[in-house]
N, C-alpha and C positions, 0 to 999 in steps of 0.2 A: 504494500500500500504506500499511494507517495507521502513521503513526509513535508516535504516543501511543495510554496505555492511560486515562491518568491524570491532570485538567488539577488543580493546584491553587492557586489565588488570594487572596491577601494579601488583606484586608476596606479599614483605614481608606486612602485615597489610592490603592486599586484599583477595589475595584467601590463603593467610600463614600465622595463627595467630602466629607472630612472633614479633611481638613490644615489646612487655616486654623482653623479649628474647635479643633483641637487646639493648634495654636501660639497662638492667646489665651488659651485656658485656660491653658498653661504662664505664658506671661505674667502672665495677673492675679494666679495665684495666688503667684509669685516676689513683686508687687508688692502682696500684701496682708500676705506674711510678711516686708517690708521688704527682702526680698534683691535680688541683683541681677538686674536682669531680661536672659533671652539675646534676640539679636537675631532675627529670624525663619532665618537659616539655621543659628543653630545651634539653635534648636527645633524644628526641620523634621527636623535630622540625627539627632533621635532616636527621633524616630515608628518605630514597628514593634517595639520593645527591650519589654521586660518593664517595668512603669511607676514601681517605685520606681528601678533601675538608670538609666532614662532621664531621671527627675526631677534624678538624682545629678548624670548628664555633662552637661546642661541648665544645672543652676544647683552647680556644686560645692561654694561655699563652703557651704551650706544645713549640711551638717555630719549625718553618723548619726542626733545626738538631736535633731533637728528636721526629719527629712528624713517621718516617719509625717505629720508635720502640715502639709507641703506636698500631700503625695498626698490627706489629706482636702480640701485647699482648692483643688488641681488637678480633684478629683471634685465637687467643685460645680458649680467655672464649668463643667465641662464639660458636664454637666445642664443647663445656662443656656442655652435657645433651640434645645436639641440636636435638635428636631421641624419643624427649618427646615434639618437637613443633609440632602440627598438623593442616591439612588445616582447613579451617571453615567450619562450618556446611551448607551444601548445596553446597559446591565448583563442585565437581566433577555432580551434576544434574542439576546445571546452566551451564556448560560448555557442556554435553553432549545436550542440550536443543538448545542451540545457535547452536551448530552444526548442529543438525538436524534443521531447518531453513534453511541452507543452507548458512549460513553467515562463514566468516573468523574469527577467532578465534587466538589471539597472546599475546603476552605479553613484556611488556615493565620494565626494572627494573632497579634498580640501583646497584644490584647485581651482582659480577663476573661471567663472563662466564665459568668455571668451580665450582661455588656454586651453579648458580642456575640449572646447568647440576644435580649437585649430590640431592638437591631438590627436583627436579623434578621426579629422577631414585625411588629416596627415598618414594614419595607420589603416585608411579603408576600412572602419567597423565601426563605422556610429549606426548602422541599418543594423546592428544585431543586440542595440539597446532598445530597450520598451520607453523607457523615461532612465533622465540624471539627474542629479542634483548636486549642488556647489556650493560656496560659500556666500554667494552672489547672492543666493535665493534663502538660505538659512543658517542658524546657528552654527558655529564651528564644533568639532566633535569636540568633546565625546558628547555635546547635549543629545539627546536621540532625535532632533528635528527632523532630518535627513531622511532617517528611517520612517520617522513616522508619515513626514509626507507620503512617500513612495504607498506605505501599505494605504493610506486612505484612498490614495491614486489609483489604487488596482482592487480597493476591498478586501484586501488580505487579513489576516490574523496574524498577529505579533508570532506567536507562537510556532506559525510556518514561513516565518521569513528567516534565511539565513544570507548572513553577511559573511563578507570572506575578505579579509585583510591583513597587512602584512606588519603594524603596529599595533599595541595596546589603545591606544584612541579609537579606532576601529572597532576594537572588540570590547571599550567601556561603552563606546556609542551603543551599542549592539545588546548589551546589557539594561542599559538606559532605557532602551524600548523594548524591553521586553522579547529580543529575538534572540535567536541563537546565533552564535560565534565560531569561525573556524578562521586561525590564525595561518596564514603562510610566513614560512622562513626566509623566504628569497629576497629580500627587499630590507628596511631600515629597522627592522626591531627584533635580536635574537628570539628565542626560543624563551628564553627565563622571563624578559618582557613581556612575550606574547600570554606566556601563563597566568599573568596579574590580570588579564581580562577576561580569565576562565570559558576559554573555547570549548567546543566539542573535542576538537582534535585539531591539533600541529600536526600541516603536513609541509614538506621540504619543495616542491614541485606542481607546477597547476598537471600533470600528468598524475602525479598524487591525490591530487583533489577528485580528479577527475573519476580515479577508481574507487573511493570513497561515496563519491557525493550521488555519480549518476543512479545505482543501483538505488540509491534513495530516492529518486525522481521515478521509477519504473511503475 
């Protein structure tokens, strides 16, 4: 019997091997505005946050009246070579798979609503989301806004919506609304992290997920 109605998926360090990516940009641009620069696990640890808030815990001293002109100099570099990031192996045939199931299919990010528009155009598979949602449109995680939109959008029940992300934020979001959690390794938040938001299951791999998850959708 299916368990989920509803699968929804974090974007950068889920299905967008983009963590690295995004931890040098935090870098160069703390290092262009002379601040201090964080080490990579604590720029990792804020991937998914809404981006001036995550610029904030990233590099604190930056300060309110200088924090607008980090986030411009964070959106440069991150422009910088951004058409050399690509999704992960297996993204688009675990999406096409849930689909065929017959399940809802979305996504949750902490990404601009015009970044992950261009993203998306960019990777050929914005036709295999039902509905997204972003920070443009609501709270940053972990509120469970996100989520909750999505299930009012499709009539689901909390309780058969699963999220699937590759941070703690993701899976307190997930908690928040009352849905279930499956944490991925591949992206910005080890395994020990992933646990604090108490998933179903850590798995390493969206091919992982994928033998996991579908038998659930049968």
């Amino acid at each position: 019997m299916r368990e989920f109605d509803l699968v929804v998926f974090d974007w950068d360090g889920t299905l967008m091997d983009s963590t690295g990516h995004i931890v040098e940009a935090i870098q160069q641009a703390c290092r262009e505005l002379d601040l201090p620069v964080p080490d990579r696990e604590t720029a990792s640890h804020v991937i998914g946050l809404r981006l001036d808030s995550a610029l904030l815990r990233a590099c604190p001293k930056v300060g309110s009246d200088r924090l607008p002109a980090l986030v411009d100099a964070f959106r440069r570099h991150y422009q910088t070579n951004l058409d050399q990031v690509t999704l992960f192996e297996g993204t688009r045939e675990i999406l096409l798979a849930i689909r065929g199931s017959g399940v809802f299919v979305a996504i949750a990010t902490g990404s601009s609503r015009a970044g992950l528009d261009r993203a998306l155009a960019a990777a050929g598979i914005a036709e295999l989301f039902d509905a997204t949602r972003t920070v443009d449109e609501c709270h940053s995680k972990p509120h469970p806004d996100m989520l909750l939109q999505l299930t009012a959008r499709f009539g689901v029940e909390s309780g058969r919506t699963l999220m699937v992300g590759d941070t703690s934020h993701d899976l307190l979001m997930a908690g928040n609304a009352r849905c279930h959690g499956v944490g991925i390794s591949h992206g910005a938040h080890a395994g020990e992290q992933l646990q604090h938001g108490q998933p179903l299951i850590i798995v390493h791999s969206l091919t992982e997920l994928g033998a996991w998850l579908l038998p659930r959708l049968a």
